[in-house]
C-alpha positions in Angstrom: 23.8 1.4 25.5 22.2 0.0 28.6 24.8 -3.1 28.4 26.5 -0.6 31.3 23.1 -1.6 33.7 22.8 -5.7 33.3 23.3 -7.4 36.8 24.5 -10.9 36.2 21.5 -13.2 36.0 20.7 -10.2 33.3 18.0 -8.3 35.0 18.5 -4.1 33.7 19.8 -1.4 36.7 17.8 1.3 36.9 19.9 4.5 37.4 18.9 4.9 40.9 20.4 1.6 41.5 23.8 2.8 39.6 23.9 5.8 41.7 23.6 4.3 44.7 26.2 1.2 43.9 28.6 4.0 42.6 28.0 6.0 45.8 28.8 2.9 47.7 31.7 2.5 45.9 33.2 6.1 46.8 32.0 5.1 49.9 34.7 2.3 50.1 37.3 4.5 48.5 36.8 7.2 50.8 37.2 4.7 53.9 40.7 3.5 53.0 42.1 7.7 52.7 43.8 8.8 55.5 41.6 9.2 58.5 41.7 13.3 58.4 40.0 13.5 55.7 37.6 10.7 57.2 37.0 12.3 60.5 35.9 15.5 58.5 33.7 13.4 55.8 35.3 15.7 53.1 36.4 13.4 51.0 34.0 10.7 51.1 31.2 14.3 50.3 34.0 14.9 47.3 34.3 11.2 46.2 30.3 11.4 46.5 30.1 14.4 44.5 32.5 13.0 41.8 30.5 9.8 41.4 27.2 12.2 41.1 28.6 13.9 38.2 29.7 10.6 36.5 25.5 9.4 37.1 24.8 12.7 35.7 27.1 12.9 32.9 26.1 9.2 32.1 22.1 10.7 32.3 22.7 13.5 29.8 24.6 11.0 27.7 21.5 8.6 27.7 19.0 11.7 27.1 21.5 12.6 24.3 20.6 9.2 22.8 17.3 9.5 23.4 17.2 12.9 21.6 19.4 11.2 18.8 17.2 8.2 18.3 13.7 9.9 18.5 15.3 12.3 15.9 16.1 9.4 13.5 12.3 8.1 14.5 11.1 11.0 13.5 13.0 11.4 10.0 12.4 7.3 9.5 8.7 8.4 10.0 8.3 11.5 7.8 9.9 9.3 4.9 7.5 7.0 5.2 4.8 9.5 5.3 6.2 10.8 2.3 6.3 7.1 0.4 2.6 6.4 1.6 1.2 9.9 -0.2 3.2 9.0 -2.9 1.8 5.1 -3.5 -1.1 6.7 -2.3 -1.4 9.0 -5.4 0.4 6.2 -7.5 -2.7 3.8 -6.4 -5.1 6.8 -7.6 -3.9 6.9 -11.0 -4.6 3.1 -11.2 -7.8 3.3 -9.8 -9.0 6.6 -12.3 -7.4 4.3 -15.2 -9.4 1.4 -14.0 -12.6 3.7 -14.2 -11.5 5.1 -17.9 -11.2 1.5 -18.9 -14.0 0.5 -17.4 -16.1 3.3 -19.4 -14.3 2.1 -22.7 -15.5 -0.7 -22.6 -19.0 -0.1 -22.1 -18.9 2.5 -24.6 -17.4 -0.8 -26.3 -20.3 -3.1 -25.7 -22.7 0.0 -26.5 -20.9 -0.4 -29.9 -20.7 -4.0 -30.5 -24.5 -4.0 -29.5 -25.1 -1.6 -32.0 -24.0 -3.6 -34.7 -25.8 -6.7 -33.6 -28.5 -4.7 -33.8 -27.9 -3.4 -37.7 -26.5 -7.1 -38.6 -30.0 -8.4 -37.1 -32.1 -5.7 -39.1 -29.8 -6.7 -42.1 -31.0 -10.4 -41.4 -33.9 -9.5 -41.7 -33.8 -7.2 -44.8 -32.4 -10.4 -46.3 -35.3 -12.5 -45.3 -38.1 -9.8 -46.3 -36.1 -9.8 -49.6 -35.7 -13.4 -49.9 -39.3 -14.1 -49.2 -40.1 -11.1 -52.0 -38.2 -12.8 -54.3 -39.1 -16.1 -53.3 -42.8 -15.1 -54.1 -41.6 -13.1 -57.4 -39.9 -16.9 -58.7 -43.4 -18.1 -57.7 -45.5 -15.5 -59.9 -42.9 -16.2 -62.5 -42.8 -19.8 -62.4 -46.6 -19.7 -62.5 -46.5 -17.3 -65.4 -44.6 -19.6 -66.8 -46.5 -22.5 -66.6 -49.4 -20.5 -68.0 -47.2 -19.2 -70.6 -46.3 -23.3 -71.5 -49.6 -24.4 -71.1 -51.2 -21.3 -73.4 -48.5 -22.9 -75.6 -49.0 -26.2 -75.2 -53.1 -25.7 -76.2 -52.2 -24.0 -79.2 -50.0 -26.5 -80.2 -52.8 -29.3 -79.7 -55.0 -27.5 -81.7 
């Protein structure tokens, strides 16, 4: 769009500048017209006026744009408001599933611990028990012995 406004070594016009060369350019026009018209400065003021519209016409076409492209900005923008609640609430479903699995598995390590727990009190049920009947085999074995040696005298005798 601004193409219209590079000099050659590429520096941009302002549209002051365009104005003022198109002026100048009527200007020239105007001075090769017959001389009536000259001597009165009528049509150099109409060749004036002409290029004046042109600037303007070329101003409302660049506010046009302008209009045009901040409209598009804005639309571009709103969309992407739109996508950033959306991964917003997207990222806040991950984050409360995060949070319920989180909770699961404490409520998992509560559980496991729990059994360790019973499989430790079971351990030691089976020791208590072991020692029990590791003391019953000894009042039995002894019983027995006295029950062989009772035997044993008798048999002497």
């Amino acid at each position: 769009m601004f193409d219209k406004f590079k000099k050659g070594e590429g520096a941009e016009m302002t549209v002051e500048e365009r104005v003022e060369e198109k002026i100048d350019e009527t200007s020239v026009e105007t001075t090769n017209e017959t001389s009536s018209s000259s001597d009165i400065g009528i049509g150099e003021l109409m060749g004036k006026r002409a290029k004046l519209e042109e600037a303007i016409d070329y101003v409302g076409v660049m506010i046009k744009n302008l209009k045009d492209k901040r409209t598009l900005l804005e639309k571009d923008i709103e969309d992407e408001s739109v996508d950033i609640k959306n991964l917003k609430e997207k990222l806040q479903k991950v984050s409360e599933y995060i949070d319920e699995e989180n909770q699961g598995i404490k409520e998992l390590a509560n559980k496991r611990k729990q059994v360790e727990n019973e499989a430790d009190e079971v351990g030691t049920i089976i020791n208590n028990l072991r020692q029990k009947l590791s003391g019953i085999d000894t009042i039995i074995e002894d019983e027995g012995n006295k029950v062989k040696r009772i035997k044993e005298s008798r048999d002497q005798q």
